[in-house]
C-alpha positions in Angstrom: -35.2 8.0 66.4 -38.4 6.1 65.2 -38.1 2.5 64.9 -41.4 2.2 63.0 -41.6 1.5 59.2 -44.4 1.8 56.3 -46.0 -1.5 56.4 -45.3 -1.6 52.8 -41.7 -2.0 53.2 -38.9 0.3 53.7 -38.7 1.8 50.0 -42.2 1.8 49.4 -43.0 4.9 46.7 -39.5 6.3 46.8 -38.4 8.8 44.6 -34.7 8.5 44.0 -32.5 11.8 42.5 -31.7 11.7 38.7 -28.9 9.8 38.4 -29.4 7.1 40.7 -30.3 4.3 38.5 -27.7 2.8 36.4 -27.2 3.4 32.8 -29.3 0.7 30.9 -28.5 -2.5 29.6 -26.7 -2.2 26.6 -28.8 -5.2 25.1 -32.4 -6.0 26.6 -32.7 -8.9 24.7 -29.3 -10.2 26.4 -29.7 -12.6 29.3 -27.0 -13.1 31.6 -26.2 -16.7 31.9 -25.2 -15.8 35.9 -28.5 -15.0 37.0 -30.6 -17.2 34.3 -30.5 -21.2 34.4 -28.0 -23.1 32.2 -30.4 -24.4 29.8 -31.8 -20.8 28.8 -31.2 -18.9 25.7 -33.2 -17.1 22.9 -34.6 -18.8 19.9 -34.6 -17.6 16.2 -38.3 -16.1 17.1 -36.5 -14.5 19.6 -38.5 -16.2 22.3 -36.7 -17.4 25.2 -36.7 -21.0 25.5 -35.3 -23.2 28.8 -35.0 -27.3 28.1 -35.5 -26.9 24.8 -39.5 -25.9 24.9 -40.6 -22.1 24.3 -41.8 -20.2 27.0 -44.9 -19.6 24.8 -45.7 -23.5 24.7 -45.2 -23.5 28.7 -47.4 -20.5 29.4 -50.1 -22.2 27.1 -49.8 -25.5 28.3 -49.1 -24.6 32.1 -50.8 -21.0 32.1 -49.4 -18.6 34.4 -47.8 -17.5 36.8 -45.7 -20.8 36.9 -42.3 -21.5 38.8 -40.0 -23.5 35.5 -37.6 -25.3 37.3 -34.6 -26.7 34.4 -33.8 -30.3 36.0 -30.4 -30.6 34.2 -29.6 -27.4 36.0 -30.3 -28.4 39.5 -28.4 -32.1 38.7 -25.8 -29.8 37.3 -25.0 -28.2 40.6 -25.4 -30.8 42.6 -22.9 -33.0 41.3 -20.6 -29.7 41.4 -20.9 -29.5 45.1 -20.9 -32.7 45.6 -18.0 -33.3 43.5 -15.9 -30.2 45.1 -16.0 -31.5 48.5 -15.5 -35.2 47.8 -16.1 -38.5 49.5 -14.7 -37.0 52.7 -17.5 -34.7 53.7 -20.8 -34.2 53.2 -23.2 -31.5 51.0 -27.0 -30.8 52.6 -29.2 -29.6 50.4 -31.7 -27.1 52.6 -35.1 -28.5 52.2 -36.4 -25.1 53.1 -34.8 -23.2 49.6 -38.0 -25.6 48.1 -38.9 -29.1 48.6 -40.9 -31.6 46.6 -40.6 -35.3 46.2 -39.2 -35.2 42.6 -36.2 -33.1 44.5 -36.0 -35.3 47.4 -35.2 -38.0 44.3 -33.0 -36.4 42.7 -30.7 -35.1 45.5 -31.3 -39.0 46.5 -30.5 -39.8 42.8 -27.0 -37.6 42.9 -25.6 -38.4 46.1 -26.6 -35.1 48.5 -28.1 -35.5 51.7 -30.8 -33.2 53.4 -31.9 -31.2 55.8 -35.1 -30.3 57.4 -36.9 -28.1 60.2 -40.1 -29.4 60.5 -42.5 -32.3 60.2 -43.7 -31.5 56.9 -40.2 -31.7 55.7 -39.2 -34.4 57.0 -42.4 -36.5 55.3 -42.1 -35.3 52.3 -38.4 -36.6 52.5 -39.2 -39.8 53.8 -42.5 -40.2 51.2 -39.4 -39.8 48.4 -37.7 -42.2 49.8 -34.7 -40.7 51.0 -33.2 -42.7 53.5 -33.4 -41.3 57.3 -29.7 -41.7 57.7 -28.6 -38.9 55.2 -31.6 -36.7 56.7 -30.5 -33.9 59.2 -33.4 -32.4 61.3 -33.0 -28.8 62.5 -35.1 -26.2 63.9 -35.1 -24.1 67.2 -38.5 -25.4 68.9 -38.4 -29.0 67.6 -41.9 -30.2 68.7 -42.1 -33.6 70.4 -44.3 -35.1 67.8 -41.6 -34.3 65.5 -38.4 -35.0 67.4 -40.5 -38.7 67.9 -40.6 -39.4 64.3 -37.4 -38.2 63.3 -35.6 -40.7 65.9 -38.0 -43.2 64.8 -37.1 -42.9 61.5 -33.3 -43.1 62.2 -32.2 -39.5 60.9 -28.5 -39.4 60.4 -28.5 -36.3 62.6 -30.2 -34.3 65.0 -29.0 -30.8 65.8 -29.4 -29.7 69.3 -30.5 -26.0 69.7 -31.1 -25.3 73.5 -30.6 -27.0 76.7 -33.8 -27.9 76.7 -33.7 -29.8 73.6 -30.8 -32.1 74.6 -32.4 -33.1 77.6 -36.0 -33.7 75.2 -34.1 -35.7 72.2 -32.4 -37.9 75.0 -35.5 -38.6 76.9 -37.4 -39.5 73.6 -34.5 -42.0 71.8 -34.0 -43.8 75.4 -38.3 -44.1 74.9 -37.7 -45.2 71.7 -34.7 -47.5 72.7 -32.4 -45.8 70.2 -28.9 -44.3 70.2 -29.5 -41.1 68.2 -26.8 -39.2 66.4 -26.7 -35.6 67.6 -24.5 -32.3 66.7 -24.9 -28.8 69.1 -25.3 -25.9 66.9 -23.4 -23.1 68.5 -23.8 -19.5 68.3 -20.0 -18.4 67.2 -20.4 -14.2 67.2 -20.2 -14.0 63.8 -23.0 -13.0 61.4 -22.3 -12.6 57.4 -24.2 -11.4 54.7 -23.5 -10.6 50.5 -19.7 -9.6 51.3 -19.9 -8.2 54.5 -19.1 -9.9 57.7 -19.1 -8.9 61.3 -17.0 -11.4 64.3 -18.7 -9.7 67.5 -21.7 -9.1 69.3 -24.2 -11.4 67.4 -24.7 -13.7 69.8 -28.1 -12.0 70.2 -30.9 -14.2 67.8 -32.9 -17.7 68.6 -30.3 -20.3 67.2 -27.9 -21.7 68.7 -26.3 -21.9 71.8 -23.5 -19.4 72.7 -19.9 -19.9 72.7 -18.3 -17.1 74.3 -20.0 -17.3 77.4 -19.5 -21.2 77.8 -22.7 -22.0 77.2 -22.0 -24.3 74.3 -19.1 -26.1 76.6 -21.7 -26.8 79.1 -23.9 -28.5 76.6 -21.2 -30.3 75.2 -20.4 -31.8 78.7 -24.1 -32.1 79.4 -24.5 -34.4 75.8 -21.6 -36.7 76.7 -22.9 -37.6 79.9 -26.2 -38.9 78.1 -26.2 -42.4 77.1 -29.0 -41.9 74.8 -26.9 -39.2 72.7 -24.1 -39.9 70.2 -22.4 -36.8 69.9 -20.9 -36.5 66.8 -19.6 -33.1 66.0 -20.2 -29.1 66.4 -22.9 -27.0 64.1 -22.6 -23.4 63.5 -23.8 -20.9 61.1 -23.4 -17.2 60.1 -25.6 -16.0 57.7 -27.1 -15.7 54.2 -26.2 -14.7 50.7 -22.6 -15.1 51.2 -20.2 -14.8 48.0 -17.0 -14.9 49.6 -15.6 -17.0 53.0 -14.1 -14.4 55.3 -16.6 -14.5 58.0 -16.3 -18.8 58.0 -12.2 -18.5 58.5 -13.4 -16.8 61.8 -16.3 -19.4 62.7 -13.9 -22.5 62.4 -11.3 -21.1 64.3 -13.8 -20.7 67.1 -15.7 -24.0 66.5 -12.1 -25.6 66.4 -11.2 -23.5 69.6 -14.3 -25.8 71.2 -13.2 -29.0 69.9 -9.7 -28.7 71.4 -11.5 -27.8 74.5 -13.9 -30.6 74.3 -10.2 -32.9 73.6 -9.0 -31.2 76.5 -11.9 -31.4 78.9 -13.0 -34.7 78.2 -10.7 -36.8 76.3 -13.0 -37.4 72.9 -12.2 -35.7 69.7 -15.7 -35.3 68.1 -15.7 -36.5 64.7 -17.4 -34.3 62.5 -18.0 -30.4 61.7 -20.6 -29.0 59.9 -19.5 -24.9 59.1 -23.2 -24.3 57.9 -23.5 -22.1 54.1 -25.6 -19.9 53.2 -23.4 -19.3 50.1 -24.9 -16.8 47.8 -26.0 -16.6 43.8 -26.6 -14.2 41.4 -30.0 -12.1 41.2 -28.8 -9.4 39.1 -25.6 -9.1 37.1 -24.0 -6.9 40.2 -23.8 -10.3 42.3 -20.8 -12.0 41.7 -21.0 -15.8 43.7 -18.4 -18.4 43.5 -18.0 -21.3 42.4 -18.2 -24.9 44.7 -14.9 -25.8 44.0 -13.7 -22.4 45.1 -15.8 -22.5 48.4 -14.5 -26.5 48.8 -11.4 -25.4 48.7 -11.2 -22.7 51.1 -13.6 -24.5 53.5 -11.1 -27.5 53.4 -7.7 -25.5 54.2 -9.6 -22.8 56.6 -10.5 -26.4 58.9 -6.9 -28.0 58.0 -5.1 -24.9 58.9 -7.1 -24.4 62.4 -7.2 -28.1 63.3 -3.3 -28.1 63.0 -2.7 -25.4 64.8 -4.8 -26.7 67.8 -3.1 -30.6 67.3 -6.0 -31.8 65.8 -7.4 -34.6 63.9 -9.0 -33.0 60.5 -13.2 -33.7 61.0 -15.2 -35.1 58.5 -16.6 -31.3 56.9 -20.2 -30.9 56.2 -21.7 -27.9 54.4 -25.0 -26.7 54.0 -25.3 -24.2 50.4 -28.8 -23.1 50.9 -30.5 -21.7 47.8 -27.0 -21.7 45.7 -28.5 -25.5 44.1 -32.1 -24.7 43.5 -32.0 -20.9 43.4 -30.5 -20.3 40.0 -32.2 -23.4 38.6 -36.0 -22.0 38.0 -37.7 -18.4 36.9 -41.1 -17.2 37.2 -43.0 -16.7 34.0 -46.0 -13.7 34.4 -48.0 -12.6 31.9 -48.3 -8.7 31.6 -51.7 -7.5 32.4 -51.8 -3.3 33.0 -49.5 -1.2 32.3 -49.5 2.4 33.3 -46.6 5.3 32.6 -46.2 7.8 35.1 -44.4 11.1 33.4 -41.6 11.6 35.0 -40.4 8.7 37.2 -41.2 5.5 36.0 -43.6 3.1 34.6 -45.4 0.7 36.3 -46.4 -2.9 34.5 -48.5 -5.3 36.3 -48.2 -8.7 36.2 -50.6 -11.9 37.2 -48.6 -13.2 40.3 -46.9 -10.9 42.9 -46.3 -11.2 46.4 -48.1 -14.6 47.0 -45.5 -16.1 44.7 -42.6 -14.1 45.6 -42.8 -12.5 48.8 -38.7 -11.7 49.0 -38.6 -8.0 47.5 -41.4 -6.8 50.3 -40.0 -9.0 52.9 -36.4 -8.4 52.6 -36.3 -5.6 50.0 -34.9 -8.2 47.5 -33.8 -6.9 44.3 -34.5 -9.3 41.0 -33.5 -9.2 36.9 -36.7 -9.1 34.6 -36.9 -10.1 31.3 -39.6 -9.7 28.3 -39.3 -13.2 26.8 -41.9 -14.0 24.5 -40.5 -12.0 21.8 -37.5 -10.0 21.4 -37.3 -6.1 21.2 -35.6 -3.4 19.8 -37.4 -0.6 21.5 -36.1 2.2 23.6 -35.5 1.0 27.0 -37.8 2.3 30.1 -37.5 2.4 33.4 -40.0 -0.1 34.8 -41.6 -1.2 38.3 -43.1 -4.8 38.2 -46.1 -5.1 40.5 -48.4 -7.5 41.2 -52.2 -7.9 41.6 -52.5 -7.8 45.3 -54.1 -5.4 47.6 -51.0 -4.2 48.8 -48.6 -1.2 47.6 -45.6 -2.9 49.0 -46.7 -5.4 46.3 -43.7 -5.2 44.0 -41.4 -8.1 42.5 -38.8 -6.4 40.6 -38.6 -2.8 41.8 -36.4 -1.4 39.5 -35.6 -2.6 35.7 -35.4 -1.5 32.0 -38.0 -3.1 30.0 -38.6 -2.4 26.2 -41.0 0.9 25.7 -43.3 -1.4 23.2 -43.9 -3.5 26.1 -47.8 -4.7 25.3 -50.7 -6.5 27.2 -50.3 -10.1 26.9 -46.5 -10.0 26.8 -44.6 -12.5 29.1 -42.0 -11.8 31.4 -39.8 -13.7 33.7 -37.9 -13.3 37.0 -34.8 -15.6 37.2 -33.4 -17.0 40.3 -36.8 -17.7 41.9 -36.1 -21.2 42.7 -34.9 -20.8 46.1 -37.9 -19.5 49.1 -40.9 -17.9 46.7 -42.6 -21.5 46.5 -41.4 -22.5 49.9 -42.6 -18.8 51.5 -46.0 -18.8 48.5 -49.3 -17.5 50.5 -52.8 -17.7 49.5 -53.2 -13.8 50.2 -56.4 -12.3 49.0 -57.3 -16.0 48.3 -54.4 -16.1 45.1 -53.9 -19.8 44.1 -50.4 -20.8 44.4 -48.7 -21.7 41.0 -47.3 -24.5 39.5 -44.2 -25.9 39.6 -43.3 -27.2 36.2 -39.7 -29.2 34.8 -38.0 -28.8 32.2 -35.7 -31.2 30.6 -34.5 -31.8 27.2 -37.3 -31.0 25.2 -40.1 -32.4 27.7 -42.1 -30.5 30.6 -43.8 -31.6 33.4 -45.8 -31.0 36.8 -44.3 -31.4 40.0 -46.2 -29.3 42.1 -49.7 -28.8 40.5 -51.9 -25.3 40.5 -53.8 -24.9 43.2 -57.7 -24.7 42.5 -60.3 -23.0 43.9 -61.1 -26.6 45.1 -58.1 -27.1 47.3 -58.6 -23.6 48.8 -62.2 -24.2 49.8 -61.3 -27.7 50.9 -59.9 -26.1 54.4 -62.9 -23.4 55.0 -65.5 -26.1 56.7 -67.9 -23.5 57.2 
């Protein structure tokens, strides 16, 4: 069999039997409130509005395309997580989902802490003023430079991917004179996804350090022995996109399995365990994530359960949610450039941004909700594909949706659920200026993250 793929991405012009597609929305004015921020609704135009301010006022004021992030929405779930797990553990947000100083002080402002994977990350954090003890650094191929200025810094934790890594960090913090505060991440053989999880044979990827082949004991003995090195707990991970918590009932009874070996072996019962995340949100009405307390809960008696069956203390529990904070919390707002019909399978509407601002659907073959929200409609629905502007067929940011059949020129639409990875993964592909990140929050609207200009992207190119 062929192991080679279009370069445009694995569904690239596919033409799907009759049927296939679901039925249409029953309202296309109707905007599910589990896929669109909290703050979102229609006005009595029949514009959407988000804070309080009409999209049309943003798109004027901001132009577009334009990430809207609703700042009451990302607080909002913070304070849920951080509420559902308590005092007693601790909530990371993932710096990678999308990362600006304004975020760094509001996570700072509602008691989360953070984690980063590179240098970049771990300056804007510090530039924020978050401080270094509630900062986690992570990464497979943690550079010197960077290792250096995290332990200068004093993060609160450094997680220790390879062999060769525990034998770096040590040699930098004795440099340094410092004690630093490590956890091994351990590759558990269990990789989950949306609802689907798998407990064998995926030890086989760049993180972590394996578990069923001893691997991760060795390094465990290898960090104790290192006076440089506070070993404080176990790290694992499984996935992406998760909705419910099957696969992590089978990663904490194999990270538990360690720690009772590590009691065993060594006579220390490490602190702390940190089960990863990953936990997943709604891009189309199909998804169907939980909610923080849920997860809390089921996290807390999955760990309680296993630690007392292997006559253990109960670790302090930290989590990692990924893109379930900031993912719901913004949309992208096009405006709708060309539109062309094509008589018998679909129409296809152009917008202004595309994959430099939302690389996911060709990348991962992402799926995303559209909505026309400048104006409401009472048109036929059509089958729609929104493309964007790039040189590129694979160029497509919602591939399949019903739009209204009076859908003009100058219209605005927006993608919900953007606010986790599009800014972080934006490109300047065929020299596209990145877009704006812009807050909303009772009735006021600001710049975060500002437009790029042609004067920033020449700034680089010294000739």
């Amino acid at each position: 069999m062929s192991r080679s793929a279009h370069p445009a991405g694995p569904r690239y012009a596919d033409v799907l039997p009759e049927g296939h597609y679901t039925a249409p929305p029953a309202d296309l004015n109707a905007l599910d409130p589990k896929v669109w921020s909290r703050t979102v609704a229609r006005n009595a135009d029949g514009a959407v509005e988000v804070g309080g301010i009409d999209v049309r006022a943003l798109a004027a004021e901001f132009g577009t395309p334009a990430y809207v992030l609703d700042e009451a929405d990302f607080r909002a779930r913070c304070r849920a997580w951080r509420e559902a797990f308590g005092t007693d553990a601790d909530v990371f947000y993932a710096g990678k989902a999308f990362l600006s100083r304004a975020v760094v002080r509001w996570l700072h402002e509602e008691g989360l802490n953070l984690d980063v994977c590179s240098e970049g990350e771990l300056a804007t954090a510090l530039s924020a003023g978050m401080p270094a003890e509630r900062i986690a650094l992570h990464g497979n191929n943690k550079s010197v430079r960077e290792i250096e200025r995290a332990v200068e810094a004093g993060v609160g934790r450094i997680v220790l991917d390879s062999f060769q890594e525990i034998v770096r960090v040590a040699g930098i913090a004795e440099r340094l004179g410092r004690r630093q505060r490590v956890q091994i991440r351990v590759t558990v053989g269990v990789e989950a996804h949306t609802h689907e999880f798998i407990a064998t044979a995926h030890e086989d990827q760049k993180f972590g350090i394996g578990l069923a082949d001893g691997q991760a004991a060795e390094a465990v003995r290898r960090a104790l022995k290192l006076d440089s090195l506070e070993l404080i707990g176990i790290h694992s991970h499984i996935g992406s996109q998760i909705f419910d918590t099957s696969g992590f009932e089978v990663a904490a009874h194999r990270v538990v399995g360690l720690l009772k070996q590590i009691r065993d072996e060594h006579g220390v019962e490490l602190p702390e365990i940190d089960l990863g995340g990953g936990l997943g949100i709604a891009y189309t009405s199909d998804d169907d994530p939980r909610e923080p307390h849920e997860i809390a809960e089921a996290l807390s008696e999955i760990v309680t359960r296993e630690c007392a069956a292997a006559g253990l203390s109960v670790p302090r529990l930290s989590v990692e949610p990924g893109r379930a904070i900031v993912g719901p919390t913004a949309f992208t707002l096009y405006e709708v450039g060309n539109i062309k019909p094509l008589e018998g399978l679909r129409t296809y509407v152009s917008v202004d941004g595309g994959m430099s601002d939302n690389i996911r659907t060709a990348l991962y073959d992402a799926e995303y909700t559209v909505a026309l929200v400048s104006r409401s409609s009472e048109a036929k629905p059509m089958l729609t594909r929104v493309v964007g502007k790039h040189c590129e067929s694979g160029d497509i940011v919602v591939r399949d949706a019903f739009l209204p059949a009076d859908l003009a020129t100058g219209d605005l639409l927006a993608v919900p659920a953007t606010g986790a990875y599009c800014r972080s993964m934006a490109s300047n592909y065929n020299h596209a200026l990145r877009p704006p990140v812009v807050v909303v929050d009772d009735g006021q609207a600001r710049v975060i993250v500002r437009r790029e200009t042609e004067e920033d992207l020449l700034r680089l190119d010294i000739g």
